[in-house]
N, C-alpha and C positions, 0 to 999 in steps of 0.2 A: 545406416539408412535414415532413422531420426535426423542424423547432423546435417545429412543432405538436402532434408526437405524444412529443414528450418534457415536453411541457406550457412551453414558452416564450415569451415576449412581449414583443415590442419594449419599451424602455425609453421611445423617443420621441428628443424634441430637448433638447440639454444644458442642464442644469438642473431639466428635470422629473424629478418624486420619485411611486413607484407610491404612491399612498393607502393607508394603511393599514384593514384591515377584523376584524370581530369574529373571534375565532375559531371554526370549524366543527368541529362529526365529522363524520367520512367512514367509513364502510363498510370495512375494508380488503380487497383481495380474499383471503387466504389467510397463515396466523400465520407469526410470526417461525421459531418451532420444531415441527419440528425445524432446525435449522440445514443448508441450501444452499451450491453454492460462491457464489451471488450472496447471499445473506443474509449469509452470515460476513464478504466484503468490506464490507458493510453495517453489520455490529458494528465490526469493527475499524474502520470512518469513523466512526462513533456516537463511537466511546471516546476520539478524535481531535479530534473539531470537531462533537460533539453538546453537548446538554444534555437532560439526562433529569429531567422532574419527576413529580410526580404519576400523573397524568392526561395530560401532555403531553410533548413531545421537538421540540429546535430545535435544525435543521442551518443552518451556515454556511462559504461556502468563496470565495473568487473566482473556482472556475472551474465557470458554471452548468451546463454539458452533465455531468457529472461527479456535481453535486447534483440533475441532475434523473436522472439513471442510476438514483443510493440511495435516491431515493425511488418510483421503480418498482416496486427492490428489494425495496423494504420492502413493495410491494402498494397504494398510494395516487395519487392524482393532483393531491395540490396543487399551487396554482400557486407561479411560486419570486416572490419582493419581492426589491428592489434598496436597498443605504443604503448611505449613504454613510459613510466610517472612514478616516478620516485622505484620503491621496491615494489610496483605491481605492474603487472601488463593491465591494462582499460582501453575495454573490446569501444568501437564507436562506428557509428551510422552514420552518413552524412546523404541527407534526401531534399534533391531541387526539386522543388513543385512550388510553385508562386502561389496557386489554388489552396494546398494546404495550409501554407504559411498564411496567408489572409483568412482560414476559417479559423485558427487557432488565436490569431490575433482579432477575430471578432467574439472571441467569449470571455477574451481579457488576459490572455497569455502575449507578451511586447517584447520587441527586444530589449527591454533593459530592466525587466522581472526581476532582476535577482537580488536589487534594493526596492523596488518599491510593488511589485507584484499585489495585487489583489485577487481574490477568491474565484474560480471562472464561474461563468454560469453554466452551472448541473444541477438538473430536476432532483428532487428530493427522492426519488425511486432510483436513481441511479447512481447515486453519492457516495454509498459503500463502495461501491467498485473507483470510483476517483478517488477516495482515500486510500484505498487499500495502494494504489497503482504510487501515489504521493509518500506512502509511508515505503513502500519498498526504496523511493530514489530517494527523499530525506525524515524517513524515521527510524527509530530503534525499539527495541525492545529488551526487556532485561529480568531472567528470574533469577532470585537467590533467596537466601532466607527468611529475609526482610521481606517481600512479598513480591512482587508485580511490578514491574513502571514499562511506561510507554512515552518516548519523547519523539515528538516535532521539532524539527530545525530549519529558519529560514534567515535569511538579510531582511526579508521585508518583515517587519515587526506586525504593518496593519492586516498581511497575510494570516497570521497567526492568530490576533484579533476575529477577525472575522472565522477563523476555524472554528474556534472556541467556542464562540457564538451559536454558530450550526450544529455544533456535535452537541452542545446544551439543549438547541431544539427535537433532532432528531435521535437522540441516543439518551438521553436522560442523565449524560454525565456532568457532575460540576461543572459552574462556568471559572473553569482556570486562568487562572494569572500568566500575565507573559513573562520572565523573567531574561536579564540579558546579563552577558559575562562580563566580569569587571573589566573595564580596560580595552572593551571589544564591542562598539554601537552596532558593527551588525550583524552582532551573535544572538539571535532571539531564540528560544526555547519554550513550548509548551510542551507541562506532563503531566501525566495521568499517571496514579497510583492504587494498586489494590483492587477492587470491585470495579472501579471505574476506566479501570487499565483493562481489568477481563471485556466486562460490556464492550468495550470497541473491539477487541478481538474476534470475539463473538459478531458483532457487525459488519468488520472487516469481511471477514472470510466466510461469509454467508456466501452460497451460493456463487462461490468462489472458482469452482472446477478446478485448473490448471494453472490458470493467470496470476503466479502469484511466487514469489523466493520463497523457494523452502524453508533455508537455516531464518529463516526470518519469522517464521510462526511455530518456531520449536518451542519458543519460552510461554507461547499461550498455549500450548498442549503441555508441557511443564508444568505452569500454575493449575489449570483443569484438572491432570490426575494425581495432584501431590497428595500426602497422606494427611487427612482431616482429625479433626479431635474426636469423634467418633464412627467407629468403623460400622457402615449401613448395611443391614440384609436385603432380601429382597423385598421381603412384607413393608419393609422402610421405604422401600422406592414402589410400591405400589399402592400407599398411605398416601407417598408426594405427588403422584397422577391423580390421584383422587379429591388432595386437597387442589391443586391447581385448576381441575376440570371443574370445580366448583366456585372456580374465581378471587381465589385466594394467591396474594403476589408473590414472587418467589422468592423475593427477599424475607414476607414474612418466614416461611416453611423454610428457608435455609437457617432462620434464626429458631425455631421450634428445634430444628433436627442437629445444631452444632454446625452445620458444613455451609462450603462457600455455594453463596448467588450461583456461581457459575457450573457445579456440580449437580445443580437443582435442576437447571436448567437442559443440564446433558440428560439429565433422566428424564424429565419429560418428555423428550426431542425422541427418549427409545435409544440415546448411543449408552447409555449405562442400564446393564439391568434389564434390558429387552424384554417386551413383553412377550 
């Protein structure tokens, strides 16, 4: 029943390939803009793992529940086609609407984004959700011993520039470096490590609901409950409401208590330690 109403359909038995059919317009129910928290996650997957032409726009991802989510989003009900790319099947949308494709290309999404792309325009209230949507189609995340990282990946260098910039304004994280792979001009990379990898986690997935890859925010619930250098009671975490509600940062009181920014912060919130 889920698969139904998210618009998905058996693939069948290995080997069989969905037929390809002419393309349609569809109606959509209600426009891009002004921009939503679920539309903006929408642009930022557009700017990720779209293609925006003319008259049309083509999503591709490998994980269908996800591409049949942004295309809700978007107001449509096509069905998703399955192909095959190297060893993976990548589920993909293809939607005519000239209407869309012109608001998408009026906040700076073009067809030829994928080298030279700039930043679209999204109100600073709504910008966690266009990252979040951004990092699902080009970011990663990674826990291991060593701590935390979060990377961006684009062709367009000034892309990532300008992320950087905004997440320094809005999120308080270092303003990071772009760095690119040897041998490879349009391999651009921004990352985040440690404290500053949790904080956009934490930003990410604020207010987040459903809109959002799973296996993809397992490593920032990984870093959140790893085990700290010291183990907190409850009197510890109702010491940290106290000192917080009194306007003390939570970087200080994580450095008082041994334990990470981001643990600090789950107790305040009430998800650790409940009052």
């Amino acid at each position: 029943m889920k698969a139904q109403k998210l618009g998905l359909r058996k693939i069948g038995k290995p080997g069989y390939r969905v037929p390809e059919s002419r393309y349609r317009y569809e109606r959509r129910k209600y426009p891009l803009l002004p921009l939503t928290k679920v539309t903006a996650y929408a642009v930022g997957f557009i700017l990720a793992d779209g293609w925006v032409g003319e008259d049309r726009i083509k999503l591709s991802n490998k994980n269908p529940l996800i591409l049949a989510k942004v295309r809700n989003a978007l107001g449509f009900s096509h069905r998703l086609k399955c192909e095959e790319k190297g060893p993976y099947d990548i589920f993909t949308i293809t939607i005519t609407n000239k209407a869309l494709a012109k608001e998408l290309q009026a906040i700076g999404i073009t067809h030829d984004k994928s080298w030279t792309a700039r930043l679209p325009e999204v109100p600073d209230e709504l910008f966690s959700h266009f990252l979040r949507g951004y990092f699902d189609g080009d970011g990663s995340a990674r826990y291991t011993r060593k701590g935390l990282t979060v990377r961006f990946v684009s062709g367009s260098r000034q892309l990532l520039i300008e992320l950087a910039e905004r997440l320094h304004r809005l999120v308080g994280v270092r303003l990071a470096p772009i760095y690119q792979d040897k041998g490879r001009p349009n391999a651009n990379r921004l990352c985040y490590n440690g404290e500053d990898a949790a904080r956009l986690g934490e930003y990410m997935y604020q207010d987040a609901g459903d809109l959002f890859i799973q296996r993809k925010r397992v490593p920032f619930t990984q870093y959140a409950t790893r085990p700290t250098k010291r183990k907190l009671t409850r009197a510890d975490a109702e010491e940290i409401r106290r000192l917080a509600a009194s306007g003390e940062p939570a970087a200080r009181i994580a450095k008082r208590f041994s334990v990470s920014d981001s643990l600090v912060r789950l107790i305040i919130a009430g998800k650790r330690w409940a009052e």
